[in-house]
C-alpha positions as CSV (number, residue, x, y, z in Angstrom):
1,X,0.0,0.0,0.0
2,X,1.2,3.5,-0.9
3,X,2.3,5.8,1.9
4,X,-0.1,8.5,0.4
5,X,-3.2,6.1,0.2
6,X,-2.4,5.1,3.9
7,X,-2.8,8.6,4.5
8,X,-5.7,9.3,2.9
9,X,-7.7,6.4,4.3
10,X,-6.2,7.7,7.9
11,X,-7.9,11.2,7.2
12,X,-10.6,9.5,6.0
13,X,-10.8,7.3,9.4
14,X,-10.5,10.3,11.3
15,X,-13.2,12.7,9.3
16,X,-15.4,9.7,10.3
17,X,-14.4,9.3,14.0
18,X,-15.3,12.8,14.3
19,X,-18.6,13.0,12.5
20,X,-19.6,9.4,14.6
21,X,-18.3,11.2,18.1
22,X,-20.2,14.7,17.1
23,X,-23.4,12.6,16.6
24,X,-23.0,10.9,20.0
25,X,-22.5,14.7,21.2
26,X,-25.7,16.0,20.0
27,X,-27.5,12.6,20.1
28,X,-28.4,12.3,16.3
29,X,-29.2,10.1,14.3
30,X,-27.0,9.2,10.9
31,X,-29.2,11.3,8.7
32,X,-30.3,14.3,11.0
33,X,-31.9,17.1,9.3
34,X,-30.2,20.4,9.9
35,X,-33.6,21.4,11.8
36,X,-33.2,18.3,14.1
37,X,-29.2,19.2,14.1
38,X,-30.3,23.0,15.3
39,X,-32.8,21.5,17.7
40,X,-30.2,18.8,19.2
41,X,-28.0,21.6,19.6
42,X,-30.2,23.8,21.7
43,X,-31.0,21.4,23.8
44,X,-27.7,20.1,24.8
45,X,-26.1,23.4,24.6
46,X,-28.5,24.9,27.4
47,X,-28.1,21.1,29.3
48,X,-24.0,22.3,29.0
49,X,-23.6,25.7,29.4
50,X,-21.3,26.9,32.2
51,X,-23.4,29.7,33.4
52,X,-26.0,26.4,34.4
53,X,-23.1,24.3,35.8
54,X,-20.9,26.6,38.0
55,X,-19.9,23.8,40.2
56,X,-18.6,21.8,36.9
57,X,-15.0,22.2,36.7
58,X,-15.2,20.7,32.4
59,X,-18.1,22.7,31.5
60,X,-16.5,24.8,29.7
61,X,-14.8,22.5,27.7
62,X,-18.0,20.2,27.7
63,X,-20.2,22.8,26.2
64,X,-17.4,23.8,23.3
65,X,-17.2,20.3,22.3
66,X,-21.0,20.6,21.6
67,X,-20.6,23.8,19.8
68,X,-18.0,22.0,17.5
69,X,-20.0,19.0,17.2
70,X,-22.7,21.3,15.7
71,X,-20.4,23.0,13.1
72,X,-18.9,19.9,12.0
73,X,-22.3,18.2,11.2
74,X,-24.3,21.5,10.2
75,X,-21.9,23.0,8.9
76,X,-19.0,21.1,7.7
77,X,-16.2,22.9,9.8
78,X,-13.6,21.0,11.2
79,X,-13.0,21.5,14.8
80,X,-9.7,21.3,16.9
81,X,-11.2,21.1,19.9
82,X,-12.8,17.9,18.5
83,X,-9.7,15.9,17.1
84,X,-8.1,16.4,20.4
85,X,-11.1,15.2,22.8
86,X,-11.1,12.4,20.1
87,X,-7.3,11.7,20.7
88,X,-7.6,11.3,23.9
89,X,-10.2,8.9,23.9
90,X,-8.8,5.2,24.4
91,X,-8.6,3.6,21.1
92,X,-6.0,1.9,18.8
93,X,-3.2,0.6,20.6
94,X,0.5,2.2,20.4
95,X,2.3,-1.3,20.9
96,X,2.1,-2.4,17.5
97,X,0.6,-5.8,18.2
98,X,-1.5,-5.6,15.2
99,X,-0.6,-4.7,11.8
100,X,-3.8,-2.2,11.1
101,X,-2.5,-1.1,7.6
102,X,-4.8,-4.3,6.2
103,X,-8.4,-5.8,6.8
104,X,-7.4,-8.7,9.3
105,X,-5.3,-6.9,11.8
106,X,-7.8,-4.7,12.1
107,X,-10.7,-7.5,12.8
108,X,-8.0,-8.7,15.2
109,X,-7.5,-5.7,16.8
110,X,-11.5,-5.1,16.7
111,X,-12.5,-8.5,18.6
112,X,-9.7,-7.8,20.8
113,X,-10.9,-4.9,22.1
114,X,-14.8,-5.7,22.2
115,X,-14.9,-9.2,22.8
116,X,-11.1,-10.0,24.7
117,X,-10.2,-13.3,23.6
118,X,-8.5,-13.8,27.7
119,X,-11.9,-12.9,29.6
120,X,-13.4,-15.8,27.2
121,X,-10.5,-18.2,27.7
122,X,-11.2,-18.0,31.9
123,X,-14.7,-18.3,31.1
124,X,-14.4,-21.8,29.4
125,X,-11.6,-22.6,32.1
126,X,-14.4,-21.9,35.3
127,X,-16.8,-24.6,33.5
128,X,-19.5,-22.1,33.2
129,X,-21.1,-22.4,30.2
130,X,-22.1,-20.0,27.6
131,X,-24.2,-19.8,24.6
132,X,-21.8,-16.7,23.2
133,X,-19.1,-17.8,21.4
């Protein structure tokens, strides 16, 4: 795979992760109208605001991150604020266990992470049984 394709399925990947975490900000659907993006908005950005939540040390930071989430999916504006509240969310591991520039280390790396082939393996070992796989 080229570098430059790498890198463009990374931005890709990341223009994604954003849009997916601003939807979770606002709680959206997929296909939100930009009336139902305005509305969503309101209503979490008067739920956030720091003049509501003195107390709240991360409100301020809480309600920028929904005021980015609403540019990015109502208005298409990338937001800084975002990719760094992204980057600090846990996700892909640094240890290169997995090779994620192809489709299997990345299903690896996927059922790793959300399924955890240990916890399964002391399951088995207990003798409890389970109809998951």
């Amino acid at each position: 795979m080229l570098k430059e394709d790498y890198e463009f399925g990374e931005r890709i990947n990341r223009d994604l992760d954003a849009r997916r975490a601003a939807r979770k900000i606002l709680d959206v659907k997929d296909m939100a109208s930009k009336e139902d993006l305005k509305k969503a908005y309101r209503r979490v950005a008067m739920k956030c605001h720091p003049d509501k939540n003195l107390g709240e040390p991360d409100a301020n930071k809480k309600f920028t991150l929904v005021k980015c989430a609403y540019e990015l999916l109502a208005e298409d504006k990338p937001c800084p604020e975002l990719l760094k509240e992204i980057d600090s969310w846990p996700g892909v591991p640094e240890d290169n266990k997995y090779r994620l520039d192809n489709p299997w280390g990345h299903f690896l790396w996927w059922r790793e992470k959300f399924f955890d082939s240990e916890k399964r393996k002391e399951k088995k070992s207990n003798g409890k049984r389970s109809s998951c796989v």
